[in-house]
C-alpha positions as CSV (number, residue, x, y, z in Angstrom):
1,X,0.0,0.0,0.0
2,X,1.0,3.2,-0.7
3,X,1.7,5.8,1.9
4,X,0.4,9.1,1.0
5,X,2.1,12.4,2.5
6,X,1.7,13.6,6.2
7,X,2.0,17.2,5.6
8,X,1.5,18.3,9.1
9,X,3.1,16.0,10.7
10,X,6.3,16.2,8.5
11,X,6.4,19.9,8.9
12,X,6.2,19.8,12.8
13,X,9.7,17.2,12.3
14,X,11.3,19.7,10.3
15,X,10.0,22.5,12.7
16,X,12.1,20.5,15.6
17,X,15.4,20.3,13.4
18,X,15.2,24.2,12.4
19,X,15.0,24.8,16.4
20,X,17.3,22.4,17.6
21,X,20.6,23.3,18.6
22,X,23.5,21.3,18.0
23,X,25.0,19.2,21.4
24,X,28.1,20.3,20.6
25,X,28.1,24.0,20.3
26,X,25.6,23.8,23.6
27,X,28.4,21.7,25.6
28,X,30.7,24.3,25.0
29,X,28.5,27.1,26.0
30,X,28.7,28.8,22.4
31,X,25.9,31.7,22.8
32,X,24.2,31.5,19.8
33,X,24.7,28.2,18.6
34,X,23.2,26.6,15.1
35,X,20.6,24.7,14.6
36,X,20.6,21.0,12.8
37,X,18.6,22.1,9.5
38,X,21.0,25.2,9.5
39,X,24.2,22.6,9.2
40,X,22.4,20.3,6.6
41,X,21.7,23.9,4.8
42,X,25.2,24.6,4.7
43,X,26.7,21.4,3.8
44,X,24.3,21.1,1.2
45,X,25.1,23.9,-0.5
46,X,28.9,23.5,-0.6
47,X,28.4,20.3,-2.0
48,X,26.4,22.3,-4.5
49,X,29.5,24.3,-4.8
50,X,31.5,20.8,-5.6
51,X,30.1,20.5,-8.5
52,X,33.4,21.4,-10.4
53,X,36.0,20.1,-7.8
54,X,34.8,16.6,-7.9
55,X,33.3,15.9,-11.5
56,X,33.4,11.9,-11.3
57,X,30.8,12.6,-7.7
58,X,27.2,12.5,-8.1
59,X,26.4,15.9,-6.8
60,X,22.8,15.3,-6.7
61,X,23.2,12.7,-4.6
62,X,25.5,14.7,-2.1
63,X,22.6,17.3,-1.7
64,X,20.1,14.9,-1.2
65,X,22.4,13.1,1.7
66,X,23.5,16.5,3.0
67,X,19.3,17.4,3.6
68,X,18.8,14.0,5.4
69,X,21.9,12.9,6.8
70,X,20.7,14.3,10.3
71,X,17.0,14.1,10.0
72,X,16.3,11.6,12.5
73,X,17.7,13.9,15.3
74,X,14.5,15.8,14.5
75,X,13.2,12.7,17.1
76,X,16.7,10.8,18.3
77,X,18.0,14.1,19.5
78,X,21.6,15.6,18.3
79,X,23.7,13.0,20.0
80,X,28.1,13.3,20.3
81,X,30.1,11.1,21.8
82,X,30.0,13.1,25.2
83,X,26.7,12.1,25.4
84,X,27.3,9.0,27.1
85,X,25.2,6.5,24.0
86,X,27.8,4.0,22.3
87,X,27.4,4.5,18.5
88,X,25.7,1.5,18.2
89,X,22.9,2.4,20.4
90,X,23.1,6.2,18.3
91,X,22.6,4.0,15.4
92,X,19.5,2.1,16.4
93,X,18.0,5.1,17.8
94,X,18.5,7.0,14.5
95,X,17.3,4.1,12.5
96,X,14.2,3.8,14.4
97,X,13.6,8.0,14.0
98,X,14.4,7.7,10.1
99,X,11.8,5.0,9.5
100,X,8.9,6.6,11.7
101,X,10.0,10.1,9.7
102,X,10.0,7.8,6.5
103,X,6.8,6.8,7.2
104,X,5.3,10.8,6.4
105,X,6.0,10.1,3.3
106,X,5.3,8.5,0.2
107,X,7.2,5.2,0.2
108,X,9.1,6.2,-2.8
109,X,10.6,8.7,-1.2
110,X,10.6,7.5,2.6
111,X,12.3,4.7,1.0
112,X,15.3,7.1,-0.3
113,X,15.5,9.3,2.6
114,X,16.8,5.9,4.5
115,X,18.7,4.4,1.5
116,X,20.9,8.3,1.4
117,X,21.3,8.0,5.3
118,X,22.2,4.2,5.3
119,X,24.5,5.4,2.7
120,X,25.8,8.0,4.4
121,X,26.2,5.9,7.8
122,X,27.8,3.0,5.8
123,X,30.3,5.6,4.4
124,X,30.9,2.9,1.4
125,X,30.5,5.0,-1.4
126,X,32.3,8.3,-2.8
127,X,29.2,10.3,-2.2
128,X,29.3,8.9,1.0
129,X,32.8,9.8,1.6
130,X,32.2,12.8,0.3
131,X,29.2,13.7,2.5
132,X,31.3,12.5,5.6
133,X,34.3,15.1,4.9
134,X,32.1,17.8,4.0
135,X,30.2,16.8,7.9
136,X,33.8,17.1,9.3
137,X,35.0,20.3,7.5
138,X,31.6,22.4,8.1
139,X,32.2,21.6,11.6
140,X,35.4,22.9,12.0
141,X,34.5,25.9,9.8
142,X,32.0,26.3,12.3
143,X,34.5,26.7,15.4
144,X,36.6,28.6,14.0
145,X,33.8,31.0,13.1
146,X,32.2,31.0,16.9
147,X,36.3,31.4,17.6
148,X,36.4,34.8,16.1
149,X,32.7,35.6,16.5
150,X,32.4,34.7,20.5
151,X,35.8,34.2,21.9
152,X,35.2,31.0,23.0
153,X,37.9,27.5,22.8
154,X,37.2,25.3,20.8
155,X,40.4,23.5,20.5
156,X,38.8,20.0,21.1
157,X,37.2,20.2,17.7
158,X,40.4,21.2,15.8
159,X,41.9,18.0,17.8
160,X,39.7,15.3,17.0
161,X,40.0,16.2,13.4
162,X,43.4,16.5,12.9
163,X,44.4,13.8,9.7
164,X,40.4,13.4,9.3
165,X,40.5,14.6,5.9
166,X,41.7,12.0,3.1
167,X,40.3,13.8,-0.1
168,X,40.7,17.0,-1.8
169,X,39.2,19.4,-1.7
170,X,38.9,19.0,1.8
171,X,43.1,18.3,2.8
172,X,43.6,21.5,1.3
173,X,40.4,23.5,2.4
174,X,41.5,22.0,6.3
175,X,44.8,23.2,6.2
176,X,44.0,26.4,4.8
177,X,41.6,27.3,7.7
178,X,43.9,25.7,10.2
179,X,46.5,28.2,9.1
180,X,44.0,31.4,9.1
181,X,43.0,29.8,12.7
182,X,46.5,30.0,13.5
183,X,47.0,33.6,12.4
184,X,44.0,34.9,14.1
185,X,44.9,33.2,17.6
186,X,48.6,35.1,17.0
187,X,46.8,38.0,16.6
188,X,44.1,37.7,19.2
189,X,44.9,34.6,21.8
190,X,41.7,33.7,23.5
């Protein structure tokens, strides 16, 4: 049987991801932190902005997987590792978010919301890959912008992506705002 859309109900999920703030900004007491839909904004639109740098990616596809990729948090919640879940229970909870959001939705495309973010969790394809490093590099893009805009530390996301990157554009983008990083903190040591 075919489902046929939940209008109301889909926009009141979406409502929750374009009001909720993400764990790890919130830990780290940045003041205005961003939102989940405004991070799957942004990474969908510098995969956009791929188009040219990676020719042989499906850039479609990398949009699509940037818009979904955290939409079960709408009703898991934005989880990090401080948050005391192991990543299999992360996993399950997710799973069981995507399939009741999913279920808003006409199956066809329920059924490729959870193919993109199985995709994107399995990490097996270059889309994937892609998607992943793109994650990575908007969140450290991110610091360094609450860095210069707040004041605030946020060394411990610099750390734990040090040697994340394994594809261009991303090796170079990384270094490249590692090395303004390092010139603002020079200038301005917080």
């Amino acid at each position: 049987m075919t489902r046929i859309l939940k209008i109301f109900e889909l926009i009141e999920v979406l409502d929750k991801l374009k009001h909720l703030k993400r764990t790890g900004w919130v830990h780290h007491n940045v003041p205005e932190p961003e939102t989940v839909a405004c991070h799957m904004y942004r990474m969908a639109m510098l995969a956009m902005a791929l188009a040219e740098e990676l020719p042989n990616v499906d850039i479609v596809k990398c949009v699509k997987m940037s818009l979904v990729h955290d939409l079960g948090e709408a009703i898991a919640g934005d989880i990090t590792p401080r948050c005391g879940i192991t990543d299999e229970q992360k996993f399950d909870l997710e799973e069981k978010a995507f399939k009741e959001i999913s279920a808003l939705v006409p199956e066809s495309i329920g059924s490729e919301w959870l193919s993109l973010w199985e995709e994107y969790e399995k990490a097996g394809t270059l889309e994937a890959k892609v998607v992943k490093q793109l994650d990575k590099f908007d969140m450290v893009a991110q610091a360094f912008s609450y860095e210069k805009k707040f004041g605030v530390n946020l060394e411990e996301f610099f750390a734990t992506t040090t040697n994340m990157f394994l594809m261009e554009p991303f090796i170079t983008w990384d270094k490249q705002l590692r090395v303004q990083r390092d010139e603002f903190h020079q200038s301005k040591p917080i």
